[in-house]
Backbone as a chain_set.jsonl record, in Angstrom:
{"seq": "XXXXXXXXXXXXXXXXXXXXXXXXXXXXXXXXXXXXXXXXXXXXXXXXXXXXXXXXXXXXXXXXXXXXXXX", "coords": {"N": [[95.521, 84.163, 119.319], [98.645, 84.656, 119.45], [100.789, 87.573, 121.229], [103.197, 89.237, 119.827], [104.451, 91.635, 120.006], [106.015, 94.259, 122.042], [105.501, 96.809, 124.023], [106.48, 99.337, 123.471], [106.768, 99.159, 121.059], [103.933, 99.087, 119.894], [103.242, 101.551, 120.625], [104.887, 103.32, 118.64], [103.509, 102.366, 116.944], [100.677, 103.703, 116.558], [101.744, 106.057, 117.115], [102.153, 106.979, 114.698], [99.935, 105.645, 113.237], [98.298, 107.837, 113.66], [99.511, 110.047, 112.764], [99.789, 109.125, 109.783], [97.509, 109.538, 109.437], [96.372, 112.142, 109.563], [97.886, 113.425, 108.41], [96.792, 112.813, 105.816], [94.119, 113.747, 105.875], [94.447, 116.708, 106.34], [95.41, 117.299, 103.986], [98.23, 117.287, 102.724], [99.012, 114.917, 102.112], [98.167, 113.568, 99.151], [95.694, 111.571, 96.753], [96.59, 108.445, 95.139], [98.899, 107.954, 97.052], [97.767, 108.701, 99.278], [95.784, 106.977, 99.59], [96.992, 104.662, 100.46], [98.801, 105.32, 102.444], [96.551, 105.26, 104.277], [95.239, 103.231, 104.532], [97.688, 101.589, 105.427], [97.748, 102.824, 108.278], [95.9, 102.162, 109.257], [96.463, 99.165, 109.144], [98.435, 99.21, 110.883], [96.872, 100.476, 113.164], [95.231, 98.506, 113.855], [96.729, 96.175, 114.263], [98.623, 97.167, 116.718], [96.386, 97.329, 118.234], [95.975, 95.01, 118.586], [98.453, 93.4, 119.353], [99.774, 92.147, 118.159], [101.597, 90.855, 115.094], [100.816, 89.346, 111.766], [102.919, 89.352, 110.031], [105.684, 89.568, 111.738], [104.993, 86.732, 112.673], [105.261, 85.446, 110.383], [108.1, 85.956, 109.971], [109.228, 85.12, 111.9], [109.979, 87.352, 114.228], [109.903, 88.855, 117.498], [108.845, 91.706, 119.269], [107.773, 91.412, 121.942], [108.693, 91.53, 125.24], [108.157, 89.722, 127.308], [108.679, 87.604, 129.953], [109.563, 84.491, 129.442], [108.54, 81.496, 131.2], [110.451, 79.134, 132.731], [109.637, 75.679, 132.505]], "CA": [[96.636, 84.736, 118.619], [100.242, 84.769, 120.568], [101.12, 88.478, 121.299], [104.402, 89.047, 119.318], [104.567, 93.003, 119.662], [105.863, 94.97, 122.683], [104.356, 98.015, 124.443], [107.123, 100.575, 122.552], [106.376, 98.506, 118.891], [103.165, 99.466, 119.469], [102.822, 102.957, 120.815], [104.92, 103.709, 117.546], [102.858, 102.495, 115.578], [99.891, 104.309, 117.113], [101.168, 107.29, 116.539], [102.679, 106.512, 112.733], [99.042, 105.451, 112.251], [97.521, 109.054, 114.086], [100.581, 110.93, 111.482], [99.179, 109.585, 108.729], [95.518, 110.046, 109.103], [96.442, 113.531, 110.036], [98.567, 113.57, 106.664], [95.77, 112.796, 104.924], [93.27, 114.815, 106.263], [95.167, 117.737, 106.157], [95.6, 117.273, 102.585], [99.553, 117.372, 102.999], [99.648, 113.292, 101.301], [96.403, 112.812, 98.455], [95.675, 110.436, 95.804], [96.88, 106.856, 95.541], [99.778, 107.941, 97.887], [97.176, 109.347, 100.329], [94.88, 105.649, 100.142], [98.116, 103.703, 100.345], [98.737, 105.501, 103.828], [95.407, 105.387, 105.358], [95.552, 101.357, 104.421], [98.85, 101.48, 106.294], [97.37, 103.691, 109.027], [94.86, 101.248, 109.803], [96.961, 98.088, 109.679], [99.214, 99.926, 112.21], [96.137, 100.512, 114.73], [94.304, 96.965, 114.223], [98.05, 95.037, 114.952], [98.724, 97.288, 117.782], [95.48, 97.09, 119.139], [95.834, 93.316, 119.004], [99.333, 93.001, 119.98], [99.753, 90.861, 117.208], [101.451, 91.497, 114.107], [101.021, 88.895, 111.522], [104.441, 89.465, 109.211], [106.29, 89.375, 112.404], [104.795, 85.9, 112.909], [106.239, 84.73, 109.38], [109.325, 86.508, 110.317], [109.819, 85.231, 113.321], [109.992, 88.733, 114.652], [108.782, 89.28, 118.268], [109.389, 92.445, 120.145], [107.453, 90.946, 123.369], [109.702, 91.174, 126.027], [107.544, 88.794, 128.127], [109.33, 86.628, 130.539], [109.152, 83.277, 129.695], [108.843, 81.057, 132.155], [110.338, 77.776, 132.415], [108.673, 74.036, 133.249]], "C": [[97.668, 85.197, 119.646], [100.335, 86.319, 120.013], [102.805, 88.615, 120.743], [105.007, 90.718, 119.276], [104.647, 93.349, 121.352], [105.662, 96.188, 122.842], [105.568, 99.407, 123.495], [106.683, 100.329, 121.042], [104.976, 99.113, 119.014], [102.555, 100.946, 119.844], [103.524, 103.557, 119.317], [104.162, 103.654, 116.228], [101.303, 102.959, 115.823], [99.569, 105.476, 116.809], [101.223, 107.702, 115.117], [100.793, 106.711, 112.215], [98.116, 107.246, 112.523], [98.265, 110.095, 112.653], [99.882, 110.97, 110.446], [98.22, 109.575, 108.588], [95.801, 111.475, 109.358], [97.0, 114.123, 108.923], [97.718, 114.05, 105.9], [94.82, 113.682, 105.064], [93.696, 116.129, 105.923], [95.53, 118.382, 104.607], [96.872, 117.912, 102.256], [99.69, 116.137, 101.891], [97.742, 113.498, 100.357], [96.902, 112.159, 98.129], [95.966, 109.232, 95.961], [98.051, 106.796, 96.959], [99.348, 108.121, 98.911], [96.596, 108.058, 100.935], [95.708, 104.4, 100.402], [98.024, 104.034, 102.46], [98.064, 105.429, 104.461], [95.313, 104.054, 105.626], [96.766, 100.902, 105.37], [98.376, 102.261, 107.418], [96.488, 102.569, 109.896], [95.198, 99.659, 110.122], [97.605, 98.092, 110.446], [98.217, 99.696, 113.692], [95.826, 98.933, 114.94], [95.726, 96.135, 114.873], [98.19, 95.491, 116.192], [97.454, 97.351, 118.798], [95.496, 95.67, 119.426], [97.022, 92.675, 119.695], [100.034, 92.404, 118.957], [100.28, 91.386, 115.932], [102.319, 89.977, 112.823], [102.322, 88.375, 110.656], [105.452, 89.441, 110.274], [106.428, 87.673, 112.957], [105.566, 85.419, 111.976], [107.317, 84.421, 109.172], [109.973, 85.832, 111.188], [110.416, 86.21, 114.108], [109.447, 88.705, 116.305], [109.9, 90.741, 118.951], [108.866, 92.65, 121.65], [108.41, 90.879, 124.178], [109.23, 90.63, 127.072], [108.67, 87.785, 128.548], [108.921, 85.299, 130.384], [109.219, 82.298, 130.964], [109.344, 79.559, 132.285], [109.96, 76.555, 133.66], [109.653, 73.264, 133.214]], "O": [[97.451, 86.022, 120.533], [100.103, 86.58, 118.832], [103.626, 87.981, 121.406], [105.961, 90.98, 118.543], [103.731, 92.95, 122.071], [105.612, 96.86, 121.812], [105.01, 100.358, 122.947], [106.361, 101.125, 120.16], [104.755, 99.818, 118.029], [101.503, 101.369, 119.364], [102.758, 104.309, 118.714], [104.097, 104.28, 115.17], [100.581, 102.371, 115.018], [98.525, 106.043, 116.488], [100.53, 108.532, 114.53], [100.349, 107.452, 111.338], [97.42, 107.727, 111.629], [97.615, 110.691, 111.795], [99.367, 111.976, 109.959], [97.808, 109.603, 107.428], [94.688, 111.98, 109.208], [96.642, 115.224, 108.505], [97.652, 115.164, 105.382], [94.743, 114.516, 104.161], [93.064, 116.628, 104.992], [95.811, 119.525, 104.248], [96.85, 118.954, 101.601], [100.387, 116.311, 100.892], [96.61, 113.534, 100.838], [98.018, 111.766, 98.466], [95.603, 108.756, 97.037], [98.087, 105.845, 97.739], [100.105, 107.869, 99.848], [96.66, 107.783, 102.133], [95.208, 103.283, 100.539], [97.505, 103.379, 103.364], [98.475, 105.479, 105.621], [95.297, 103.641, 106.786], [96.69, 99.85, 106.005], [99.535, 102.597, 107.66], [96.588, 102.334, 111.1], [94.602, 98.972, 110.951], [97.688, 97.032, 111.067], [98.481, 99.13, 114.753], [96.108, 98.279, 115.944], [95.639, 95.536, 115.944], [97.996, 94.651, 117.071], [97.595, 97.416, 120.019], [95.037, 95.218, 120.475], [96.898, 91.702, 120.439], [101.218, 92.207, 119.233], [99.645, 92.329, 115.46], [103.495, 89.614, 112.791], [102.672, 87.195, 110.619], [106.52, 89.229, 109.699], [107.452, 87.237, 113.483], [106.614, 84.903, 112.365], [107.788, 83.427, 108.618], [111.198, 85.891, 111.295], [111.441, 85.888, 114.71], [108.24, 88.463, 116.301], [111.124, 90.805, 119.067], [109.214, 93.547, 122.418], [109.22, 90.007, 123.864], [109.846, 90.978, 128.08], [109.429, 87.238, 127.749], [108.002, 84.87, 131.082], [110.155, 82.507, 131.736], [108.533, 78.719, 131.894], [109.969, 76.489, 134.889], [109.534, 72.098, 133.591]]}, "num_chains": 1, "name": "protein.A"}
């Protein structure tokens, strides 16, 4: 899987996903609005842990600022 996410895209969403587990916990966000965010909380860490974020792929989105190199 091609890395399509750079290192700022994903420290935000790192801490977005720390916010709202901390939301939740806290019992600041419940109910469906609470399991909505934790679902979003968690697709936040798994993309930025991977680098990878598949709707950016669809998009054609990257915020890699990798040097390409050319052949």
């Amino acid at each position: 899987m091609k890395q399509n996410m750079g290192k700022v895209d994903r420290m935000i969403r790192i801490v977005l996903a720390a916010l709202f587990v901390d939301l939740y916990f806290s019992r600041v966000v419940g109910g469906w609005v609470g399991i909505v965010l934790l679902a979003v909380a968690g697709i936040f860490l798994v993309t930025s842990l991977l680098g990878s974020c598949p709707l950016y792929g669809i998009c054609g989105i990257g915020t890699n600022r990798a040097k390409k190199h050319i052949s």
